[in-house]
C-alpha positions as CSV (number, residue, x, y, z in Angstrom):
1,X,0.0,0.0,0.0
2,X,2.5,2.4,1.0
3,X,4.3,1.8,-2.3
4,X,1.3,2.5,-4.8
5,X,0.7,5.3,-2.7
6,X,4.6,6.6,-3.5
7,X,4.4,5.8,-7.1
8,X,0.8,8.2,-7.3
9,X,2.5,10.8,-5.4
10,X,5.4,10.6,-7.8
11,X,3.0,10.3,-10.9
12,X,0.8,13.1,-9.8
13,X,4.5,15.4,-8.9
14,X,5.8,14.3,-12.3
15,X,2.8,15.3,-14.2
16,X,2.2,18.9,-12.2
17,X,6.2,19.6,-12.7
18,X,5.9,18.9,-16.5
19,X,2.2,21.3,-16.6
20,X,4.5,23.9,-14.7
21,X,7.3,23.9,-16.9
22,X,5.4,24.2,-20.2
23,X,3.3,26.6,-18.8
24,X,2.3,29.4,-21.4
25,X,4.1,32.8,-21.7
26,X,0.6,33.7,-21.9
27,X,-2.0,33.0,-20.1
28,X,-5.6,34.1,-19.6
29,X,-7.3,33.4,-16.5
30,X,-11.5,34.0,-16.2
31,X,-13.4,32.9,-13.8
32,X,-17.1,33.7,-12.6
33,X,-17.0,36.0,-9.2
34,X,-19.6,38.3,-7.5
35,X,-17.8,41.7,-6.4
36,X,-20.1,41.6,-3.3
37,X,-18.8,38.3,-2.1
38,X,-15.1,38.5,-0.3
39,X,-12.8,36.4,-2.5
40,X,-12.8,32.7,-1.4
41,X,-9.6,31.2,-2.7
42,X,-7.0,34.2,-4.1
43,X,-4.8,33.1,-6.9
44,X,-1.4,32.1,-6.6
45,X,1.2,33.4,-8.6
46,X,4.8,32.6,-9.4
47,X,7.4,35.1,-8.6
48,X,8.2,37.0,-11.9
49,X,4.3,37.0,-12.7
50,X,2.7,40.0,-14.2
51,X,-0.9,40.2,-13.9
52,X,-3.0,42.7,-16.2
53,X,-6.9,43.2,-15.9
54,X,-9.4,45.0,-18.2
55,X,-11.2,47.3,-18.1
56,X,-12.3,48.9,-14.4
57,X,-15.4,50.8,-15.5
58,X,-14.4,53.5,-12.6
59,X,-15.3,50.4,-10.2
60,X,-13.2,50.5,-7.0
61,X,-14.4,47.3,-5.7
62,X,-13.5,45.8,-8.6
63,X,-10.2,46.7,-8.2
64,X,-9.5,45.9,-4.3
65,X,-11.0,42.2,-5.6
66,X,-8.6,42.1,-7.9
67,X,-5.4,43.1,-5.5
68,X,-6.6,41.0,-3.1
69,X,-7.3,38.2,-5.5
70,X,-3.7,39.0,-7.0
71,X,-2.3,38.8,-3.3
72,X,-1.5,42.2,-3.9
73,X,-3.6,43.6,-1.1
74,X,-4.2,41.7,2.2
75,X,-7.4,42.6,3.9
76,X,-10.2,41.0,6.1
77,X,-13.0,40.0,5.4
78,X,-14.7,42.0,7.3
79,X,-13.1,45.1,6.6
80,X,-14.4,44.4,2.7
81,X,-17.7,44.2,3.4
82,X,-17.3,48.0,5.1
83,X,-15.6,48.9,2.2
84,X,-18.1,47.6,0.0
85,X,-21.2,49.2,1.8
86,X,-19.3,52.9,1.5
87,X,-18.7,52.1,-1.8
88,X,-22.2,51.4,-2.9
89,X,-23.4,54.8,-1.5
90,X,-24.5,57.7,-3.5
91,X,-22.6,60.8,-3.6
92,X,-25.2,63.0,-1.5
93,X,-25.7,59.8,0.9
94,X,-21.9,59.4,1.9
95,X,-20.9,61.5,4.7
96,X,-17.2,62.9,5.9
97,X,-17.1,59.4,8.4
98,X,-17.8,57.3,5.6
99,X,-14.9,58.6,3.4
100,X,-12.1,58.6,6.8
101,X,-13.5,54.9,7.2
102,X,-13.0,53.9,3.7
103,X,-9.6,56.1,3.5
104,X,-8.5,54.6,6.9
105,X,-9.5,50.7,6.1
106,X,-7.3,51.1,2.8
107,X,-4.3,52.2,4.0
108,X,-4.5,49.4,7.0
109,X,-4.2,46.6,4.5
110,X,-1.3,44.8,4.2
111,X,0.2,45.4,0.8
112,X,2.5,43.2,-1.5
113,X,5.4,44.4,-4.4
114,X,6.7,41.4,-5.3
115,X,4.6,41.6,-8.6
116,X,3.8,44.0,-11.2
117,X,0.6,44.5,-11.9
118,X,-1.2,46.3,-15.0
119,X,-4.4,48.1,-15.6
120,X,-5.9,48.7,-19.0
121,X,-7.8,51.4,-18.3
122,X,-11.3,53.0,-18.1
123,X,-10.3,53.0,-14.5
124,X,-11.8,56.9,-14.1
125,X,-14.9,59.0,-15.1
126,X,-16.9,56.0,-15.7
127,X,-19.8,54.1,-14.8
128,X,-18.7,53.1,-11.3
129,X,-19.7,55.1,-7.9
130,X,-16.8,57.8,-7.3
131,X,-13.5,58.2,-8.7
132,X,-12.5,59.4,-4.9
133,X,-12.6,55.7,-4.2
134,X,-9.8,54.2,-6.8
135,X,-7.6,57.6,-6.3
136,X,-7.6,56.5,-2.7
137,X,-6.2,53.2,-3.6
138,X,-4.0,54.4,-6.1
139,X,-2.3,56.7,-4.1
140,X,-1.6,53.9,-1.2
141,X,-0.5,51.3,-4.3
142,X,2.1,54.3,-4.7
143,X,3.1,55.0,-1.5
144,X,3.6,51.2,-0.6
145,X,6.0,50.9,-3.7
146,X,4.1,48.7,-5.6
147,X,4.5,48.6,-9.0
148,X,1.8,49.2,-11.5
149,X,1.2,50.5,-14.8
150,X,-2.1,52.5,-16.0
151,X,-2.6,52.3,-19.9
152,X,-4.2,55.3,-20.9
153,X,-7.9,55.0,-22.4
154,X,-10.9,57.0,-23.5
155,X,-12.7,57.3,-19.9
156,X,-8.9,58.2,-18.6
157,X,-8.0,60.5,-21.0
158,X,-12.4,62.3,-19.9
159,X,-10.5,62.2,-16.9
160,X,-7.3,63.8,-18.1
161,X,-9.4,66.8,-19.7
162,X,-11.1,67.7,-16.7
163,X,-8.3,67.2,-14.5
164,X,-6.2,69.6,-16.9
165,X,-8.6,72.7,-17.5
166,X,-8.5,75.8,-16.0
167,X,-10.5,75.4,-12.6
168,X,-10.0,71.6,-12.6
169,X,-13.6,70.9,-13.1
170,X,-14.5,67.2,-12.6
171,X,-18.0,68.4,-13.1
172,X,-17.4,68.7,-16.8
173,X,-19.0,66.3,-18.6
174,X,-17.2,65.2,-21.4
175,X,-20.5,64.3,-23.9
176,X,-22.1,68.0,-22.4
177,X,-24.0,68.6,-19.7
178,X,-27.4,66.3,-19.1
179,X,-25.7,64.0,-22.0
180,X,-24.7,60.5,-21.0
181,X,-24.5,61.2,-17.3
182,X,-24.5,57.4,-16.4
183,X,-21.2,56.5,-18.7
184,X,-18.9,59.1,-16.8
185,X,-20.9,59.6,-13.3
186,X,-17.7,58.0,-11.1
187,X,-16.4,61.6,-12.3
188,X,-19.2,63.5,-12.0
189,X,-19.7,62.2,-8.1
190,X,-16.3,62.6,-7.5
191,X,-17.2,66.6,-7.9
192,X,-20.4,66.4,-5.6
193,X,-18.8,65.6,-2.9
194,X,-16.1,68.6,-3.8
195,X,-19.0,70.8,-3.7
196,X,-20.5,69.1,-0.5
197,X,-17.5,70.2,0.5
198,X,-16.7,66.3,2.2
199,X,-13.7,66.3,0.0
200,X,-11.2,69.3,-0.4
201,X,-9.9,69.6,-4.5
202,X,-6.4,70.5,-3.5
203,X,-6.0,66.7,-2.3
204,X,-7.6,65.4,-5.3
205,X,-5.5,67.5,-7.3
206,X,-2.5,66.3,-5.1
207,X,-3.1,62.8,-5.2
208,X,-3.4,62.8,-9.4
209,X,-0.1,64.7,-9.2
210,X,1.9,62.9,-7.2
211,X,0.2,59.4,-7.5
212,X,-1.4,58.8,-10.8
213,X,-0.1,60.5,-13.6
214,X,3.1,59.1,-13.2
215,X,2.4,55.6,-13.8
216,X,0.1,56.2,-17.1
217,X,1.3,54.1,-20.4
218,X,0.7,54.9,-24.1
219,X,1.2,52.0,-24.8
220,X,2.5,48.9,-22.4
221,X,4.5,46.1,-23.7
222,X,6.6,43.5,-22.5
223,X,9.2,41.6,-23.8
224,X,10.6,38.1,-23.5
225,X,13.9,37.6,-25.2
226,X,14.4,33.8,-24.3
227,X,10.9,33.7,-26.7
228,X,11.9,36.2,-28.8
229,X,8.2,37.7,-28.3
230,X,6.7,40.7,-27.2
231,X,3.4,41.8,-25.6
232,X,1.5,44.6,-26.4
233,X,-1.0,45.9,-23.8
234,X,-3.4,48.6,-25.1
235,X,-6.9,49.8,-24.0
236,X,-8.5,50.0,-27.6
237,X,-6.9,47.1,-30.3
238,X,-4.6,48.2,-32.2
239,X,-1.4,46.9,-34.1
240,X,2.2,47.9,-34.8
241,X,0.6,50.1,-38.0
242,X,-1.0,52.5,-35.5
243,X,1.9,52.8,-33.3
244,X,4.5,53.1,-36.1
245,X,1.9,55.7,-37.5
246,X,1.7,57.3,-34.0
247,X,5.4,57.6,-33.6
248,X,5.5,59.7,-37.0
249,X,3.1,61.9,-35.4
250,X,5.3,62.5,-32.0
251,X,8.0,63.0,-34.7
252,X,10.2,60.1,-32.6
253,X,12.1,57.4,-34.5
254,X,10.6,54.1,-35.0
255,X,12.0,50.9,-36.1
256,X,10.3,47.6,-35.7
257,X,13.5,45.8,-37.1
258,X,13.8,43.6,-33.7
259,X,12.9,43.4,-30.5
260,X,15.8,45.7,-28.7
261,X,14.4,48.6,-31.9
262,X,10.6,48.0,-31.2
263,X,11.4,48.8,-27.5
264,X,13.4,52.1,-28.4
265,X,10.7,53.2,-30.0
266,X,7.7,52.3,-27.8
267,X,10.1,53.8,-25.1
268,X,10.3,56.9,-27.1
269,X,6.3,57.1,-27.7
270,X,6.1,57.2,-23.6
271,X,8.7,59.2,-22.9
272,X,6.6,62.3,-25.1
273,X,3.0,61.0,-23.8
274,X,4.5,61.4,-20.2
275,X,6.4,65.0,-20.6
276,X,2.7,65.9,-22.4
277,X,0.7,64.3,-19.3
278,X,3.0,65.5,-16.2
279,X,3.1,68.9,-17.8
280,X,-0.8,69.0,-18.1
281,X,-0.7,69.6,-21.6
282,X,-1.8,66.0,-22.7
283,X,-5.0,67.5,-23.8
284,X,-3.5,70.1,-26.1
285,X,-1.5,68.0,-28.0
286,X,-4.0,65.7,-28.5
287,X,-6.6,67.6,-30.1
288,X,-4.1,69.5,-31.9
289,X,-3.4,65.9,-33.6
290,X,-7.0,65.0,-33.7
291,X,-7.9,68.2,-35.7
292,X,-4.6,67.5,-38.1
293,X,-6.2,64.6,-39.0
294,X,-9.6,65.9,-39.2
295,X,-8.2,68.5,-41.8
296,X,-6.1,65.8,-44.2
297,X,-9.2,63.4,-43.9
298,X,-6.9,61.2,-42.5
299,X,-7.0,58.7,-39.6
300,X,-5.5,59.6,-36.2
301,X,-3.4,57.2,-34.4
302,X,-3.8,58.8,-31.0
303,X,-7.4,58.6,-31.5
304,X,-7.0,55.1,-32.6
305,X,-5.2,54.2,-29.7
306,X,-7.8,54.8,-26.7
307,X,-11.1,54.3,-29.3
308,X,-10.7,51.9,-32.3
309,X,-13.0,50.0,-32.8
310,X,-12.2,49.0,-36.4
311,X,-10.5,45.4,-36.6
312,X,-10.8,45.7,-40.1
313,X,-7.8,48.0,-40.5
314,X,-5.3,45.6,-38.3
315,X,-2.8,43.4,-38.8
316,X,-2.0,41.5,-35.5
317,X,0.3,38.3,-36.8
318,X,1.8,36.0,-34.4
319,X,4.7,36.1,-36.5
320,X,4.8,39.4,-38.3
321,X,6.3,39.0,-41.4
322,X,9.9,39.2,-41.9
323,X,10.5,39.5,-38.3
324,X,12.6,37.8,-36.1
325,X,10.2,37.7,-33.3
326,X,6.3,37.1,-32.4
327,X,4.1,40.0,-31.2
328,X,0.7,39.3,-28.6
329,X,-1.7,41.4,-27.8
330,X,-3.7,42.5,-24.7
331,X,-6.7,44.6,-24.5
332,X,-10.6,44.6,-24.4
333,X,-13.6,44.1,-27.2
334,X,-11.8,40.7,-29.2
335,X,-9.5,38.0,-29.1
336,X,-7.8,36.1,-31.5
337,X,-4.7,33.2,-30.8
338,X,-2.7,35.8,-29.5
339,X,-5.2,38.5,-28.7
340,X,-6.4,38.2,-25.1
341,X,-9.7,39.7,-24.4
342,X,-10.1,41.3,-20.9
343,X,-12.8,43.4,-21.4
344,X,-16.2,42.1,-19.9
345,X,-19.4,43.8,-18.0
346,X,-17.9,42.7,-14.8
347,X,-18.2,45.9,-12.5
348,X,-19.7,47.9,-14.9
349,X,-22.1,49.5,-12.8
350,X,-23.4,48.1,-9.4
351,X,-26.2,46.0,-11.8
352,X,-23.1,43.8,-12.8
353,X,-21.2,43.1,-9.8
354,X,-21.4,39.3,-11.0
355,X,-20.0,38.0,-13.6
356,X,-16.6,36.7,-15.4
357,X,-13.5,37.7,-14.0
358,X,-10.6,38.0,-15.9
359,X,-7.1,38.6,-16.2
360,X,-3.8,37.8,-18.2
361,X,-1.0,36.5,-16.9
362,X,2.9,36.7,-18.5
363,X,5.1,34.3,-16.9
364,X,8.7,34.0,-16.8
């Protein structure tokens, strides 16, 4: 007995080892969660994993599941379910208490940075309760040195306008006033309780300075030289057209030669979207473009990059041709072999606090 028993332990060891070591550079995880419900069992990562998830739809519970799920974020159980309950109320319901209990109960978790973790957008001045929330847990994500990246997206860059007018109005809304109100409210409560005067603007303005803006990508990529393959994480799909086309526009050299050039010149693409951004001038130089554009009857790659929606116009090849590498891609709306869909309904609104979860992983 005690030797069948060995030889299944060794079987069942042999077989998990070999799963393990052929595990996919890529890997999409979804599973079916409800928001309201504390996460059960968190997922398990191995050191070197990167974890990306879709879109937030301005949901802050969506993203403390998904640190805590990621074993990011260490928090109790009970401590969610306050969280949760603040969450859920409506900007004229929440009071000064509520927002020092959910500000206080964030920075008391217990908070990982042995993993990077990615967001691909729509994170602010969406459909979710209050953008005061996620800036919250941005700004302790910061301070605790974990690292994250934020790619830049259509409801982020409604957040970016607003942020970078003249009086800082968050009560702007982007589609004009009594338009839409539903699609960017997260914003548009954020500003309520500015007036209410629960929250003061100067910290709001603070926290995006000092916090947020700092960790935006246009776009994200990683690369795996071992593979000779990159990923390519981007809000809206695009392909390498649209970013070689967007790199003419910033005037910044591109080269899609091999891996070591493709990186130069995605480098280069962030290193003008983040003097454009921490400058507050983002907004400027994009509708400068936009109008270009509008004027040659051409298409704009900035525009293309946080809205297409045309998969017509794109190329995405495993194995581009005549190059000596393989290209994935990462974003919402579609997949493909090696395009991973993240986008879902999943906290997009408090209506669809159940639902698939999912995120990608890139291992090492």
């Amino acid at each position: 007995m005690k030797k069948f028993i060995f030889c299944l332990a060794f079987i069942l060891t042999t077989i998990y080892s070999s799963c393990y070591a052929h595990k996919p550079y890529n890997e999409l995880e979804i599973k079916t969660v409800n928001l309201e419900v504390f996460p059960k069992k968190s997922s398990v990562y191995a050191a070197g994993t990167e974890v990306t998830i879709g879109d937030l739809h301005g949901n802050a519970i969506k993203l403390l599941y998904f640190l805590i799920n990621s074993h990011v974020l260490n928090l109790s159980k009970g401590s969610y379910k306050l969280l949760l309950e603040i969450y859920k109320k409506k900007p004229e319901q929440l009071t000064a208490e509520d927002l020092t209990l959910f500000r206080d109960l964030v920075d008391q978790g217990t908070y990982s940075a042995e993993q990077k973790i990615r967001f691909l957008g729509d994170d602010l001045c969406d459909r979710g309760m209050n953008d005061y929330f996620t800036l919250l847990i941005y700004k302790k994500l910061d301070s605790e040195d974990v690292p994250f990246e934020i790619v830049l997206s259509n409801h982020g860059n409604f957040f970016l306008e607003a942020y970078e007018s003249l009086d800082h109005d968050f009560s702007k809304n982007p589609y004009g006033q009594g338009k839409n109100e539903s699609i960017v409210q997260s914003m548009l409560n954020l500003a309520k309780i500015i007036n209410r005067g629960l929250v003061n603007k100067e910290e709001v303005i603070q926290i995006v300075q000092t916090h947020y803006l700092k960790h935006i990508v246009f776009p994200g990529y990683l690369i795996n030289k071992n593979k000779k393959e990159i990923t390519i994480f981007s809000h809206a799909p695009l392909d390498l057209q649209i970013l070689n086309a967007l790199a003419q526009d910033l005037q910044v050299k591109y080269s899609d030669r091999n891996l070591d050039d493709l990186s130069q010149s995605f480098n280069a693409i962030n290193t003008v979207m983040t003097q454009w951004i921490m400058s507050n001038n983002f907004t400027k130089h994009y509708t400068e473009l936009n109008e270009a554009h509008t004027k040659s009857n051409t298409e704009s790659p900035i525009h293309q990059v946080l809205w297409n929606r045309d998969y017509a116009i794109l190329d995405r090849n495993y194995e581009p041709e005549n190059k000596p590498y393989f290209v994935n891609y990462v974003h919402g709306h579609d997949s493909e072999p090696n395009v991973f869909d993240l986008d879902n309904l999943l906290g997009k609104g408090i209506k669809h606090n159940k639902g698939p979860y999912a995120v990608h992983l890139t291992h090492e």
